[in-house]
N, C-alpha and C positions, 0 to 999 in steps of 0.2 A: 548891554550888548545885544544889536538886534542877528537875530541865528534866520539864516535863509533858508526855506522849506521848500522843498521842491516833491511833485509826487513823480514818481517813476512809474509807467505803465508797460508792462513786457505786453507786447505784440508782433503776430506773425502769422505768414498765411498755412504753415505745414503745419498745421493740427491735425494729428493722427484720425480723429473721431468726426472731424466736421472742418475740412479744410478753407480756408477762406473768409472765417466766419465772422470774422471782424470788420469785414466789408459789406458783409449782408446785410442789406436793407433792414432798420429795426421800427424807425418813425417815421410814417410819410416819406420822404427822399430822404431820412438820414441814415447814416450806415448805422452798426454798433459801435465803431470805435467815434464817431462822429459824434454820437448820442452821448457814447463817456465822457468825452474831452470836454464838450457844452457841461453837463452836469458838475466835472473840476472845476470848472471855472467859475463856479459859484462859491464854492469856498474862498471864506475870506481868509487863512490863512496861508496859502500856497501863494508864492512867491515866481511862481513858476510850474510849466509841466512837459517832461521830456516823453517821450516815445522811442523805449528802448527795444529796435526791432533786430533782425540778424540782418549779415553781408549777403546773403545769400537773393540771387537777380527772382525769387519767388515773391521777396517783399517789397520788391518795387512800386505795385497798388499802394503799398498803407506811403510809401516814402511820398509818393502825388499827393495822395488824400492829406497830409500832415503839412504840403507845401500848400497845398488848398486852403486849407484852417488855419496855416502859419502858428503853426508848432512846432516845437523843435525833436531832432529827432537824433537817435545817437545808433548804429548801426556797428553788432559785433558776433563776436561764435554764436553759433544758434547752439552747441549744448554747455557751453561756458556761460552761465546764465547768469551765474555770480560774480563774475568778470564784467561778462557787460555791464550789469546792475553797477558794480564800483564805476565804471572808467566813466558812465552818463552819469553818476551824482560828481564824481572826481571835475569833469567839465564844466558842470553847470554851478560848479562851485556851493553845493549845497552844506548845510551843515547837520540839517535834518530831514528824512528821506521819507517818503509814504509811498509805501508799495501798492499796488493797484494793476490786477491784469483783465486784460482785455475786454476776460469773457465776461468783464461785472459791469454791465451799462448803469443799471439800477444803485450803485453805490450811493450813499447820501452825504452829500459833501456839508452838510450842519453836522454828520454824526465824526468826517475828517477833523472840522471844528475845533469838536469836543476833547478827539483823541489827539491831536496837536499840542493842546492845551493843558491836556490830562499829565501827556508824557512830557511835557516843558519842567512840570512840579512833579514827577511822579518817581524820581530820584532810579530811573529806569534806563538801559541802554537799552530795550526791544519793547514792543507793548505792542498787543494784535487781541481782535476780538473773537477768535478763534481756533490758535493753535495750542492749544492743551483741550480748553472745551470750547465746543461751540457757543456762541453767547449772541450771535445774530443769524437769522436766515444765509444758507450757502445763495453768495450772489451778493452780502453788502462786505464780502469781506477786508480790512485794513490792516494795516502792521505800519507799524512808525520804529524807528530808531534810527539812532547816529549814525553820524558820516566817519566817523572816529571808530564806533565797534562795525560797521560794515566795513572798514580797513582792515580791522584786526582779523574777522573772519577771512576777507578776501584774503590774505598773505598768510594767512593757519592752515587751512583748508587746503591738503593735499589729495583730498578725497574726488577723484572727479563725477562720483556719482552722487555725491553731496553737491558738488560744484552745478549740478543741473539745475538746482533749485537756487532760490536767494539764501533765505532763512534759516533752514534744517540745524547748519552749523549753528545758529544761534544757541539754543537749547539744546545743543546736544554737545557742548562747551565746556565741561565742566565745570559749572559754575561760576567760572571768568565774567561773563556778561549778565548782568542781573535780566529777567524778563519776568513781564507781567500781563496779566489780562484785565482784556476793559471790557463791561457790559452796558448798558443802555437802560438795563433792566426791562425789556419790553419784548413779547413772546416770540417765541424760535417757531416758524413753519417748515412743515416736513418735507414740501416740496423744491426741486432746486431754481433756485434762478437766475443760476453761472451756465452759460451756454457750451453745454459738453457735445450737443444734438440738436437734430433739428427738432422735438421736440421741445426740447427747453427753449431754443429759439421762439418758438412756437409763444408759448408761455410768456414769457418774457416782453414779448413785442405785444400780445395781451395787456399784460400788466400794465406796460410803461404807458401806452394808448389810453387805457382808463386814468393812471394817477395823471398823466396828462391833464385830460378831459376834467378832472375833477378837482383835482389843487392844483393845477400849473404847473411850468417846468420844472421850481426849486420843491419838487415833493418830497416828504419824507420818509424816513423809515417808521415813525411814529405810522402814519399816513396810511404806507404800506400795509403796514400790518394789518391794520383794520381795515382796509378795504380787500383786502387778500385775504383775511381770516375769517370774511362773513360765512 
């Protein structure tokens, strides 16, 4: 039975801390979210990638930017985040979901790959490389699970401050959904490089410039590491 992957990426321009930021320039003319989308596409196992943004006329830029790129994009409440998440995998007819937001240009679509793969045999509805522990640098973060327990949460979930997030209900379930963690086994850096600021921007648009420069655009977190941890 071939199971159809699809990754989900929440984006939008009202970031309390760094509004817009998913537009900002990160490579030469490419935005951030421009940078992520190229870097999904490198994964061989995604089937597809949606761009799940809000209704709201602030996110009109990324709605162009995604007609630009010719990606799809699925627009809903901006604090129903769990809602939106279901109704853009519910569309895209996916079976299995990889979460992915915005502020992670740097994400390494080999280490998507692995966790894909991992969690196909991994007798698992949720699997993330860091919601219990951290297990990779903040900034390559992933979460895989079903379209079947992202139902179950969507329709359980009367919480709407849980509902802001995707996940939270996951593990905090009792027990219902099994979840696990995946590591890489390869070292955690202390600095971030999920774009909260314009400093992490800052950093980040660093970074990706060198692994650029230096392995190409499919760089790794392996990569990463070492040329970040000299």
């Amino acid at each position: 039975m071939n199971l159809r992957v699809g990754a989900i990426v929440q984006a939008r321009m009202t970031s309390s801390r760094l509004p817009g930021k998913v537009i900002m320039r990160l490579h030469e003319d490419k935005t951030v979210l421009e940078c992520l989308i190229g870097r999904l596409r490198k994964a061989e196992t995604l089937d597809g990638i949606i761009v799940a943004c809000t209704n709201k006329v602030d996110d009109i830029p990324i709605l162009k930017l995604c007609e630009k790129l010719e990606t799809e994009v699925h627009k809903g409440d901006e604090a129903d985040v769990l809602g939106r998440t279901y109704d853009a995998a519910w569309r895209a007819k996916l079976d299995i979901i990889v979460r992915i937001t915005s502020d992670c240009p740097l994400v390494d679509p080999a280490m998507i790959d692995e966790m894909v793969r991992a969690f196909k045999y991994g007798g698992c509805e949720y699997l993330s490389n860091g919601h219990k522990v951290r297990m990779v640098t903040k900034g390559f973060d992933i979460e895989v699970f079903h379209m079947l327990g992202l139902a179950d949460v969507h329709f359980s979930c009367n919480n709407n401050e849980l509902r802001e997030d995707v996940t939270p209900y996951f593990y905090t379930f009792g027990g219902r959904l099994r979840a696990k963690s995946w590591s890489p086994n390869l070292p955690i850096l202390e600095a971030n490089y999920s774009i909260d600021t314009i400093e992490d921007l800052e950093r980040v648009r660093a970074a990706y410039a060198k692994l650029v420069d230096t392995y190409g655009e499919k760089f790794t977190y392996g990569e990463f590491c070492y040329l970040e941890g000299k």
